[in-house]
Each structure stands twice: as C-alpha cells, then as structure tokens.
TORDRENMAR-83790 format. One line per 3 residues: their letters; for each residue x, y, z of N, C-alpha, C, CB. Coordinates in steps of 0.02 Angstrom, whole numbers, always signed. Atoms other than C-alpha are relative to their C-alpha. Glycine has a CB too. Layout:
N
a	X Y Z X Y Z X Y Z X Y Z; ...
END
This chain:
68
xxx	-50 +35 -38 -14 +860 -1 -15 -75 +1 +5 +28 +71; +49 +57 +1 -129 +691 +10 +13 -13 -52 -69 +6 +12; -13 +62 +31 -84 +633 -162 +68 +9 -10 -41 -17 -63
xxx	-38 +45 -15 +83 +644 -140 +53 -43 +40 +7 +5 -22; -29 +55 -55 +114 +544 +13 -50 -57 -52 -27 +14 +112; +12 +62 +39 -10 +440 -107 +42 -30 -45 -48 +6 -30
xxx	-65 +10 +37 +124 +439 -243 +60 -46 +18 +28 +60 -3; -62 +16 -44 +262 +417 -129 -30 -86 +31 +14 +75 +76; +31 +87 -2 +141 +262 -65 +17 -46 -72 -102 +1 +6
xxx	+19 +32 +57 +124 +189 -225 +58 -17 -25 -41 +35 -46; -72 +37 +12 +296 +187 -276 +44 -40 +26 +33 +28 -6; -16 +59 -36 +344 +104 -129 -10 -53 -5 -11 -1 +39
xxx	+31 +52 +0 +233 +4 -147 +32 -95 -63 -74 +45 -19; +2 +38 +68 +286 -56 -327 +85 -26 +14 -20 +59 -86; -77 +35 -14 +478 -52 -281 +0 -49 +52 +57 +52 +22
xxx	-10 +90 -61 +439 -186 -115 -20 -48 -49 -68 -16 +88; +40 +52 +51 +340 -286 -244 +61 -50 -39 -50 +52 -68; -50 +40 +70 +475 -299 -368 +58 -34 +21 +36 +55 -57
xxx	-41 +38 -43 +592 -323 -239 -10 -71 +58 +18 +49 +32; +31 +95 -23 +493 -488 -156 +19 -28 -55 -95 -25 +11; -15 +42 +32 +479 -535 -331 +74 -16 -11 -31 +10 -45
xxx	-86 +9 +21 +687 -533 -357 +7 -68 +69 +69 +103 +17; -19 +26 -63 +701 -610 -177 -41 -81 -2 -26 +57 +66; +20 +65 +8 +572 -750 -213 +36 -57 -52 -66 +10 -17
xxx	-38 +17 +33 +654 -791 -365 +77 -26 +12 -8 +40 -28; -65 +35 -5 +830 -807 -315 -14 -62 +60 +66 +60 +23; +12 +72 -42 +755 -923 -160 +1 -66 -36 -69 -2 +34
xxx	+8 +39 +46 +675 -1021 -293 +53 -32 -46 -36 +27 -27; -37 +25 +44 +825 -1050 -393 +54 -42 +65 +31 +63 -57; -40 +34 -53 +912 -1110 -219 -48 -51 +26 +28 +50 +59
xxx	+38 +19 -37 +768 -1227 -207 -32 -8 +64 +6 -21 -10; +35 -18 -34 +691 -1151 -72 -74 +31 -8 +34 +25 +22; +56 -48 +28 +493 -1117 -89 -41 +9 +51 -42 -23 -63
xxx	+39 -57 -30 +414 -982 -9 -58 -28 -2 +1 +68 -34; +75 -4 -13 +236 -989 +56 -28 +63 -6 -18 -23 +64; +20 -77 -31 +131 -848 +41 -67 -39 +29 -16 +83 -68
xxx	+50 -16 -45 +33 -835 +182 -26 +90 +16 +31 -36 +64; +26 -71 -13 -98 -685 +241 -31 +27 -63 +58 +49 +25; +10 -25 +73 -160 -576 +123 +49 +36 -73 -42 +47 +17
xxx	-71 -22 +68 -86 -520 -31 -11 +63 -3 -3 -32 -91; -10 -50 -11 -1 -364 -71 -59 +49 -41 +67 +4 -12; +51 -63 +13 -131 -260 -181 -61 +9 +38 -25 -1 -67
xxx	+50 +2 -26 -269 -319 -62 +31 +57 +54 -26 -73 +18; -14 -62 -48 -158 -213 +82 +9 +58 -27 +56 -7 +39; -10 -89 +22 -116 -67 -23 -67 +35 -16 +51 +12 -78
xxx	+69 -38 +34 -316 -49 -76 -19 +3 +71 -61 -44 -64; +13 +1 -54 -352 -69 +107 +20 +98 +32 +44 -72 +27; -38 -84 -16 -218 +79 +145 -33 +61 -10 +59 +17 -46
xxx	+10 -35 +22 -273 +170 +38 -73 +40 -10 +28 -19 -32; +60 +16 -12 -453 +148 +65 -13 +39 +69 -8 -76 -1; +4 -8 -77 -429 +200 +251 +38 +78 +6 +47 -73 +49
xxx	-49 -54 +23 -308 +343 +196 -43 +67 -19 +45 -27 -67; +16 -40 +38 -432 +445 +69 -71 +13 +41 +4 -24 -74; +53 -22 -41 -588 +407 +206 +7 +45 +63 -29 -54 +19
xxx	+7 -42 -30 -519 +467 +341 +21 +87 -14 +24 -28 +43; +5 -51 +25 -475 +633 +242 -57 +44 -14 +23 -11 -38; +75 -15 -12 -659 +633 +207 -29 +7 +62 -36 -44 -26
xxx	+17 -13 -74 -697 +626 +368 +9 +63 +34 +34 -40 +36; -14 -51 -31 -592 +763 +422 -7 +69 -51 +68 -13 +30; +52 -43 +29 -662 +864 +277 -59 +39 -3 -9 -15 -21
xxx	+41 -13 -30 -817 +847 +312 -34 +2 +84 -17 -23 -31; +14 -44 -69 -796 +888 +512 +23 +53 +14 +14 -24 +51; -18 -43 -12 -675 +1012 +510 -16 +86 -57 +59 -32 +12
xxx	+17 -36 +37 -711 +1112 +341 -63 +31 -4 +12 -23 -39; +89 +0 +5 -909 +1114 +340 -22 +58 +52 -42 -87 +31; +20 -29 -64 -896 +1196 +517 +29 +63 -33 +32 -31 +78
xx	-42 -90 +2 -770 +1355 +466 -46 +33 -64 +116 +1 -32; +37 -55 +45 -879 +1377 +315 -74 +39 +17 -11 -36 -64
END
C-alpha cells in the first residue's frame, strides 16, 4: 500500500512542478519575476519522503517484531 501513496506522491509531485514551471513562465513573459524563496521542491519531496519510509520503519520494527 506504501508505494503507492508513494507513486501517487511522486506524480503529484511532477505534475505541481510542471505546473509552477507553465505558471512561472507565462509570469515571465508578462514581465513579472518570481522569487523563489524557501527551499526548493526536490529538497521537500526527499524530506517527505524521507520521513514517510522512516516512520514505516519504525512502526515495523515496533509493532511487527513484537507479534512475531
């Protein structure tokens, strides 16, 4: 089930992406330019995802370990 809400992450991920890039772009052509501030997007999705697959481990190894 875990990879694919990862999946389902990931594609999201790629369709917001592509959709900033469209959205920055047409700003840009209305000379308007965007700042990016904060961190950037693959740094949050490795974060996510990072925090996602540990706490799975986590509840792996507290809840599984015990019933076996």
């Amino acid at each position: 089930m875990l990879k694919y809400i990862t999946l389902a992450g990931i594609i999201y991920f790629f369709y917001w992406l592509f959709k900033q890039k469209l959205r920055n772009r047409k700003l840009a052509e209305q000379g308007i330019v965007v700042e990016h501030k904060g961190m950037r997007p693959v740094t949050l999705l490795s974060i996510v995802l990072l925090v996602m697959y540990g706490g799975y481990m986590l509840y792996f190894f507290i809840f599984e370990t015990q019933t076996g």
